[in-house]
Phi, psi and omega in degrees: 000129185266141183243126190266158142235098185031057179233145145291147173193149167205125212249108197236107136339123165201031160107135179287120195235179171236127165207167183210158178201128160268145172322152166219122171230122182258139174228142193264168203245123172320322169265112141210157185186157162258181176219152187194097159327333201251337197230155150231182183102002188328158152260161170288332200262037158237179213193123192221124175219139162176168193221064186243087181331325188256359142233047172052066150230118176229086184237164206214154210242132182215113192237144175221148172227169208229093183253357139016293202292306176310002200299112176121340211272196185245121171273099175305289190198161178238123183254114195269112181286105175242153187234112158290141173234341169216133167221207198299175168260011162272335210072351180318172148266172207248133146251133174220162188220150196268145132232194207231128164329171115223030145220153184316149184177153162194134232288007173259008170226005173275131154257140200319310165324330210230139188273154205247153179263139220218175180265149172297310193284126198263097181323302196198172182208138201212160165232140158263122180259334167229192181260151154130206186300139170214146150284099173262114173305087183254023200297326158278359150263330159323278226282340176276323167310310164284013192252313196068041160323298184215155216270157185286054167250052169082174185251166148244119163288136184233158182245123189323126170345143199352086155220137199264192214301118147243112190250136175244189179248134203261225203249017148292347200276160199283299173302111189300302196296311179258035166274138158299145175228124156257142185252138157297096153247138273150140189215158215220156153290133198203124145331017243300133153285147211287348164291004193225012172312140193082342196253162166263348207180125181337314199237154129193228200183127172213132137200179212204148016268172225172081023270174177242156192221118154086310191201122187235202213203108155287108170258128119260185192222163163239090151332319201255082181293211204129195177275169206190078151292149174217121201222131181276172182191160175275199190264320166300014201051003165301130163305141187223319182198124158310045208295332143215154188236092210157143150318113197236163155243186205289126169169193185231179196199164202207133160196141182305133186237121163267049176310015159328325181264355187266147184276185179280158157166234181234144162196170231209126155287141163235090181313105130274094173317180150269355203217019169155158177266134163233150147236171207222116174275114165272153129281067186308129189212093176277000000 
């Protein structure tokens, strides 16, 4: 049984290609909270950093991820995804500089008062100059986690000596669509089997055009036939629609995605094989 949420869809033969991709995995953070020595009351659905001595606010953004699943893999690159919604009302910007946790925590027993002890050396540095989406390159820190270098208990962001508010929405937040994320793109050590000689990879997944207003074209392709789902999700990873379910044989395919009923935001094609999984980030933009 295929399940729609107001999508179109059509499944078209249209000829055997060569192609290659790396994954794209978006992850929500097992964790996050701020801590603020001076103040009480957080909210959960917020994410607060700043460091401003006149008026005693020093508060630090603390994200943790459950990265388990990658262990072995090649990490292309990492993006730590922040929805700034407010910042001073002067306009200044947030300097924040990253470190890496070193001790276990987890946000229904760390308390909110007390800033947690992190490492010297600074992963990485970013400024929020506005509000609205922002992208951080944390990638030599992924790769030191998946690597097993340094033990995984997540990061903090701290904000350089007076620098005043960038408050985000952490992953409490209502709207689904502004939660922190992190994207993957990632790759498995992979094998051609010698029956798949001309493909560079068994599957792989495209589409276009990416981002979209209403409506794009999911392509892929299989080396292998076999069973084949194919499914769109949200950003929490819920299935919102089912486009095949089924058996297919080796060749590539296409299929029209209609997203009218859906609102704007980030959501993920996901390709499943009998020999691998691939994703995909789409971009609704209405």
């Amino acid at each position: 049984m295929r399940r729609f949420h107001s999508f179109a869809w059509a499944l078209l033969l249209i000829g055997f290609v060569t192609s290659a991709n790396a994954d794209i995995t978006s992850i929500i953070p097992s964790d996050d909270m701020y801590t603020d020595p001076e103040h009480s009351g957080n909210p959960m659905d917020q994410l607060w950093v700043a460091d401003y001595e006149p008026t005693g606010n020093y508060q630090r953004i603390m994200l943790k991820f459950d990265l388990n699943e990658f262990t072995g893999e090649t990490i292309n690159s990492a993006t730590l995804n922040l929805y700034r919604f407010f910042g001073c009302p002067s306009g200044d910007p947030t300097n924040v500089n990253i470190f890496v946790v070193t001790q276990d925590w987890t946000e229904s027993t760390w308390p909110s008062n007390q800033h947690i002890a992190h490492g010297d050396s600074v992963w990485a540095s970013y400024v929020f100059s506005a509000n609205g989406s922002h992208a951080i390159d944390i990638t030599s820190l992924v790769r030191a986690w998946i690597e097993g270098s340094i033990e995984n208990f997540g990061l903090v962001l701290k904000a350089l000596p007076y620098n005043k508010f960038t408050k985000c929405y952490s992953k409490e937040a209502s709207n689904e669509n502004l939660r922190p994320y992190l994207e993957l793109d990632h790759e498995a050590s992979y094998s051609v089997p010698k029956q798949t000689i001309g493909w560079i990879r068994d599957y792989a997944l495209e589409t276009y055009p990416n981002p979209f207003n209403s409506t794009t074209r999911i392509n892929f392709q299989i080396a292998i036939g076999g069973n084949v789902k194919l499914t769109v999700h949200n950003l929490l990873g819920q299935e919102i629609a089912e486009l095949h379910n089924g058996s297919l044989s080796a060749g590539s395919y296409s299929v029209a995605l209609n997203a009218d009923g859906l609102p704007s935001g980030i959501y993920f094609v996901r390709l499943q094989t009998s020999v691998g999984i691939d994703t995909e980030k789409i971009v609704l933009m209405k």
